[in-house]
N, CA, C and O atoms as a MOPAC input file, in Angstrom:
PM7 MOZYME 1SCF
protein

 N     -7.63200 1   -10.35400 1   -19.72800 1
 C     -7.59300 1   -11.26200 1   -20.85100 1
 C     -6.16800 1   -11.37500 1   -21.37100 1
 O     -5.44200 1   -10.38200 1   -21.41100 1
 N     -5.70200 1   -12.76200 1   -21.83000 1
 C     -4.16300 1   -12.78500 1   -22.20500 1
 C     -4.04700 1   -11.97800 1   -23.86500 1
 O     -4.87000 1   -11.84600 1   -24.77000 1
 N     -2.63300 1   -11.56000 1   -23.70700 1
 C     -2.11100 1   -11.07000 1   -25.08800 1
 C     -2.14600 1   -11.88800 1   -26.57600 1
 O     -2.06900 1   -11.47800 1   -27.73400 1
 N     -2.31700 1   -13.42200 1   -25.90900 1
 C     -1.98000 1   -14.04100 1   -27.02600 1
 C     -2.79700 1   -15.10400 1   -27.04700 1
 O     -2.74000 1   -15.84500 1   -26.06600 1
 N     -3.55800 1   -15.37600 1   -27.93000 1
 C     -4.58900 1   -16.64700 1   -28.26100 1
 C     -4.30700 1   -17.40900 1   -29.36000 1
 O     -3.71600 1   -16.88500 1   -30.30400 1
 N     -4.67600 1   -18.72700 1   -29.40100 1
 C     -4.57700 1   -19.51400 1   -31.07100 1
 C     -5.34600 1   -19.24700 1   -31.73700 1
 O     -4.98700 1   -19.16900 1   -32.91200 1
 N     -6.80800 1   -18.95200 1   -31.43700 1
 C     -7.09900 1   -18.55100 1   -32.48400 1
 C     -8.50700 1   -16.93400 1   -32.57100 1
 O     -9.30800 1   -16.81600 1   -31.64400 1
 N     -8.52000 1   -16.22800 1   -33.41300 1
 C     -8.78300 1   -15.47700 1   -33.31600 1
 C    -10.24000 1   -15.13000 1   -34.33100 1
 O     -9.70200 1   -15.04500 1   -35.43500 1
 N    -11.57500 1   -14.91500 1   -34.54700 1
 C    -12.17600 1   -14.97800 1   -35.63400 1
 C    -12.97200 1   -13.95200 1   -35.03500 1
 O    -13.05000 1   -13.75400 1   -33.82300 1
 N    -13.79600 1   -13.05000 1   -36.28800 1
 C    -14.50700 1   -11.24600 1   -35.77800 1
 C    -15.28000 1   -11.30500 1   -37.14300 1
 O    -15.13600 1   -11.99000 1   -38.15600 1
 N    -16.12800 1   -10.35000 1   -36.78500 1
 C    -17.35700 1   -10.32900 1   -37.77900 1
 C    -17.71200 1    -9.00100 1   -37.53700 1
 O    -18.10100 1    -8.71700 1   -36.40400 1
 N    -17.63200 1    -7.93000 1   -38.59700 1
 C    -17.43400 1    -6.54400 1   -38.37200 1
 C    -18.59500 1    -6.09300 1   -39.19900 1
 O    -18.53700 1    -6.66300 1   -40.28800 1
 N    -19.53000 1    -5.36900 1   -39.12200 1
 C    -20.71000 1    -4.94700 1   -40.06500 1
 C    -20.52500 1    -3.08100 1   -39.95200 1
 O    -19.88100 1    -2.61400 1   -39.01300 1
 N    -20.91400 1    -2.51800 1   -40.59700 1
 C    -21.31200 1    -0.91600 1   -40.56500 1
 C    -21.96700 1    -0.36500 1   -41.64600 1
 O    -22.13200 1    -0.84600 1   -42.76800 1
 N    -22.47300 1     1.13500 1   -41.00400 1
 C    -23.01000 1     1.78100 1   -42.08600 1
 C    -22.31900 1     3.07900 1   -42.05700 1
 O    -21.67500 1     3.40500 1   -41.06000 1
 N    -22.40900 1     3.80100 1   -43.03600 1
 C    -22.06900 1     5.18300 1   -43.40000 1
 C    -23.01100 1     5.71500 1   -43.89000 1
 O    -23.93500 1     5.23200 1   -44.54500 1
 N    -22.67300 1     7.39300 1   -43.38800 1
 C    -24.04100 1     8.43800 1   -43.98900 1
 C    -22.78700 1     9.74000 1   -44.70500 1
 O    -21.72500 1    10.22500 1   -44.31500 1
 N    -23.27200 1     9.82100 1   -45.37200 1
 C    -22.14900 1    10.98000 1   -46.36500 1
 C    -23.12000 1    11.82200 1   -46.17600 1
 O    -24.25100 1    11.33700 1   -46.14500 1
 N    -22.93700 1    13.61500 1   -45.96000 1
 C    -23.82800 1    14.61600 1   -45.47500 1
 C    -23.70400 1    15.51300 1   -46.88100 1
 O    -24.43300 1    16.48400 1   -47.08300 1
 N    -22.97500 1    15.18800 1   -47.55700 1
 C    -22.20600 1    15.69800 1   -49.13500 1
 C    -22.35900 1    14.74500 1   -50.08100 1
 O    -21.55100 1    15.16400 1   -50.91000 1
 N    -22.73500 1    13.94000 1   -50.46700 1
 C    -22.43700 1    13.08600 1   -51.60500 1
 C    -22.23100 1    13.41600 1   -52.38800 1
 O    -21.55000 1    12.55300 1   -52.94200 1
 N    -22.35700 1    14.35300 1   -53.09700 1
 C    -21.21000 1    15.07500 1   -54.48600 1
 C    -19.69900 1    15.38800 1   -53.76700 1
 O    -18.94900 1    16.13600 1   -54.39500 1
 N    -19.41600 1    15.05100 1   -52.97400 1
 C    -18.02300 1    15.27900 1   -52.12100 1
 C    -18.14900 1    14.32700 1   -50.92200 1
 O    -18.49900 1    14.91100 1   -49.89600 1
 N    -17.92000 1    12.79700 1   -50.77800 1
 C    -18.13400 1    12.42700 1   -49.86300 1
 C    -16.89200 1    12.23300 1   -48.96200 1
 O    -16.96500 1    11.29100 1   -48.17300 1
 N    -15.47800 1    13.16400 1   -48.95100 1
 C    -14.66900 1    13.25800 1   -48.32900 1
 C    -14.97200 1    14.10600 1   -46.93800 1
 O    -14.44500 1    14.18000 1   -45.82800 1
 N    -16.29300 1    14.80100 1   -47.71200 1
 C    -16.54800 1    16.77800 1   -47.03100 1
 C    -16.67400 1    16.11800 1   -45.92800 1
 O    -15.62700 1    16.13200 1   -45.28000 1
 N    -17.73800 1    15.39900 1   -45.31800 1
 C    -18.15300 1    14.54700 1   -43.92000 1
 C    -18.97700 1    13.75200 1   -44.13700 1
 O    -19.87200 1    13.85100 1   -44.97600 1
 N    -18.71700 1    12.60700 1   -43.19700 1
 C    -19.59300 1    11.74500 1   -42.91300 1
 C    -19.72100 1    10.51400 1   -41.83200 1
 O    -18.71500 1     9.81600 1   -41.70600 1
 N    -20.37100 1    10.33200 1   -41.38900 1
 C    -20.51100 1    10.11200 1   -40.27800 1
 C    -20.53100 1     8.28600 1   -40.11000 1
 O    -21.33200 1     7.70400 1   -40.84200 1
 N    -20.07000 1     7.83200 1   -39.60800 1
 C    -19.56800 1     6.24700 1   -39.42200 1
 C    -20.41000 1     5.51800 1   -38.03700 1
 O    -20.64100 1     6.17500 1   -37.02100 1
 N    -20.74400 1     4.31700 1   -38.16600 1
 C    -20.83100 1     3.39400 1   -36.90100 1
 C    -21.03000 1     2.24000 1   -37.36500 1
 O    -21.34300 1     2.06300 1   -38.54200 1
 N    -20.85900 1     1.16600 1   -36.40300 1
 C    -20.27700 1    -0.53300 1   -36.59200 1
 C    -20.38200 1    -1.30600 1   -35.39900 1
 O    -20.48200 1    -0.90200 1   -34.24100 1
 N    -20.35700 1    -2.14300 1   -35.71200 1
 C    -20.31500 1    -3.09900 1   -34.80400 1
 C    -19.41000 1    -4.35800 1   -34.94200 1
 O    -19.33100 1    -4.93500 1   -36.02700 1
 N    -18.60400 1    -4.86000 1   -33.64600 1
 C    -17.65100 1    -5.94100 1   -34.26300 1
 C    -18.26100 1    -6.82500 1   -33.42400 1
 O    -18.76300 1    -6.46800 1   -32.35800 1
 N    -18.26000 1    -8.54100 1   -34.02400 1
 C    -18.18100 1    -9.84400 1   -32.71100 1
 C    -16.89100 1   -10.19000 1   -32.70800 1
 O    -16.25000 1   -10.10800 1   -33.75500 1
 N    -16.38200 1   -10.57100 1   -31.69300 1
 C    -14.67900 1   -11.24200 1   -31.74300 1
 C    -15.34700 1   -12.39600 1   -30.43800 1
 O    -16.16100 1   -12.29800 1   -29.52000 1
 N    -14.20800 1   -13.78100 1   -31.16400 1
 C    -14.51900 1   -14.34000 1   -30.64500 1
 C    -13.16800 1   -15.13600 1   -30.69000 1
 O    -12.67700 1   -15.49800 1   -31.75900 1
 N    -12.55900 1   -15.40300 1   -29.39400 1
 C    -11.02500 1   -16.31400 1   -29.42100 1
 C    -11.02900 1   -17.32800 1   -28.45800 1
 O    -11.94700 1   -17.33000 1   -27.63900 1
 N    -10.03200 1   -18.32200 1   -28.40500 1
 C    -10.34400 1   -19.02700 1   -27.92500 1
 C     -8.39500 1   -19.63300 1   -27.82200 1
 O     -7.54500 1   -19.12200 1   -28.55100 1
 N     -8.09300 1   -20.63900 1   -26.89700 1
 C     -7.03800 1   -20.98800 1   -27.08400 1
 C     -6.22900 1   -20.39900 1   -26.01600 1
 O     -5.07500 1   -20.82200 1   -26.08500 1
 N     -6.33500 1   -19.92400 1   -25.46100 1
 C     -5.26200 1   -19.05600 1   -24.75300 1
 C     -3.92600 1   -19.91000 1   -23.57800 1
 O     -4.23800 1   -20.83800 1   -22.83200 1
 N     -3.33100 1   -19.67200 1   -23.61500 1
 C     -2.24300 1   -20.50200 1   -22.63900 1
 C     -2.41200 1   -20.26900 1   -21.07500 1
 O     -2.44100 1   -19.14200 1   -20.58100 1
 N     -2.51400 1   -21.39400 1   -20.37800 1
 C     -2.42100 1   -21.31000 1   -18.97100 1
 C     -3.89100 1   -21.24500 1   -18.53100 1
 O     -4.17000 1   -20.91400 1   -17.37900 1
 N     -4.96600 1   -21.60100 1   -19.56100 1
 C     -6.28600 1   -21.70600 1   -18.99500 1
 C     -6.59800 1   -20.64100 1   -18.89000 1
 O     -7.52100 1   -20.62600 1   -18.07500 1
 N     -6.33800 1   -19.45300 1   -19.31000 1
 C     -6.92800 1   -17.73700 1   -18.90700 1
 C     -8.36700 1   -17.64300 1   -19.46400 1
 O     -8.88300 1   -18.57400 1   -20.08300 1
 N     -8.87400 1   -16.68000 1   -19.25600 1
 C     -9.88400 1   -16.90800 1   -19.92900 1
 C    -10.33500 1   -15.86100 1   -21.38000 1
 O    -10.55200 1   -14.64900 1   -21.36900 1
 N    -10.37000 1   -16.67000 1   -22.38000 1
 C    -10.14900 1   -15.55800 1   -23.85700 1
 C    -11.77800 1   -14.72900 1   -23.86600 1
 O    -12.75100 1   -15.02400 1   -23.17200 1
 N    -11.67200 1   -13.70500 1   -24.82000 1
 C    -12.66100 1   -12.75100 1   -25.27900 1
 C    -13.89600 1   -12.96800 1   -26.21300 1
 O    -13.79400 1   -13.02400 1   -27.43900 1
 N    -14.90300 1   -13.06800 1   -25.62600 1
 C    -15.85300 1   -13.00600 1   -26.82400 1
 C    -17.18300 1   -12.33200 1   -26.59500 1
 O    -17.93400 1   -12.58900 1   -25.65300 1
 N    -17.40100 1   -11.45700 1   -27.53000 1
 C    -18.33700 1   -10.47600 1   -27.16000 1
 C    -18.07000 1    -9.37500 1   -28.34900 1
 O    -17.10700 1    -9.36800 1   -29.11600 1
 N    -19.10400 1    -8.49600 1   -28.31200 1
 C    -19.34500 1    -6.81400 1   -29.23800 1
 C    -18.74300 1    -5.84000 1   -28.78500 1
 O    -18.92500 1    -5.31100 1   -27.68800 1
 N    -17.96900 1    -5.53800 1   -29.62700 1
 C    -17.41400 1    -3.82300 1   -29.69800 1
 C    -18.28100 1    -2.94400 1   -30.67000 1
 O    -18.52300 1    -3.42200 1   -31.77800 1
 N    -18.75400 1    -1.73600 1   -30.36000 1
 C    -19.72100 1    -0.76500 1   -31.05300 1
 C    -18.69400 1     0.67800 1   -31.10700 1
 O    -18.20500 1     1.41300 1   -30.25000 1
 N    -18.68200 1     0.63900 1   -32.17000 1
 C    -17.83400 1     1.85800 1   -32.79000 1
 C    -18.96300 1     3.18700 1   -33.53900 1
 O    -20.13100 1     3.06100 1   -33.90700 1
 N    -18.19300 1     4.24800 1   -33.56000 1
 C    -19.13000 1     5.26700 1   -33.90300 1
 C    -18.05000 1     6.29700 1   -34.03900 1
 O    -17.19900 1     6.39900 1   -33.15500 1
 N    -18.03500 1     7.28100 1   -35.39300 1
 C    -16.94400 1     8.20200 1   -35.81200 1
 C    -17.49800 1     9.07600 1   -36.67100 1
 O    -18.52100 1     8.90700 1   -37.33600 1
 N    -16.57500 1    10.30600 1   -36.62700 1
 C    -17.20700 1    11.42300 1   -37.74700 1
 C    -15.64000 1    11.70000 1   -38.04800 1
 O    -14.69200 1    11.85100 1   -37.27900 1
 N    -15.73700 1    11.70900 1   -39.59300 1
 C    -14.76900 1    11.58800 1   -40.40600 1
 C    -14.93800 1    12.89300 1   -40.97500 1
 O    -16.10500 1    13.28500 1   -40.95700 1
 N    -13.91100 1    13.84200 1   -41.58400 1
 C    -14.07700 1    14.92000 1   -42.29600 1
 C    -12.92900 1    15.44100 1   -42.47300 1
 O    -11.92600 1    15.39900 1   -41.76000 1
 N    -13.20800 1    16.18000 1   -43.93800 1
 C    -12.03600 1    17.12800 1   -44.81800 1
 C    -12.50500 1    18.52000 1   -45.83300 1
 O    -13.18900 1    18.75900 1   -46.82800 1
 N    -11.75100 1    19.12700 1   -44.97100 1
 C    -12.22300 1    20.74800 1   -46.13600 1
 C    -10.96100 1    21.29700 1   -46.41900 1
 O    -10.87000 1    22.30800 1   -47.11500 1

């Protein structure tokens, strides 16, 4: 897929679970989902569109 497109538009949703909520720095646990969708690209390449699914555990003591 090329580096560079005209135009670029994404639609990102998630949830979070805090395992602490009187401290929700302590941990908690992340996931999401993105759509990206571009279009434009130079030389006829062919641009990106489709879901990325993300998933993370965040934490501090």
């Amino acid at each position: 897929y090329p580096k560079w497109v005209s135009t670029m538009n994404s639609f990102y949703f998630g949830l979070n679970y805090y395992v602490f909520p009187k401290d929700p720095d302590m941990l908690k646990f992340m996931v999401g989902g993105e759509y990206t969708a571009t279009s434009g690209a130079r030389g006829g390449a062919k641009c990106f569109d489709g879901w990325t699914w993300f998933t993370a555990v965040r934490f501090h003591f």
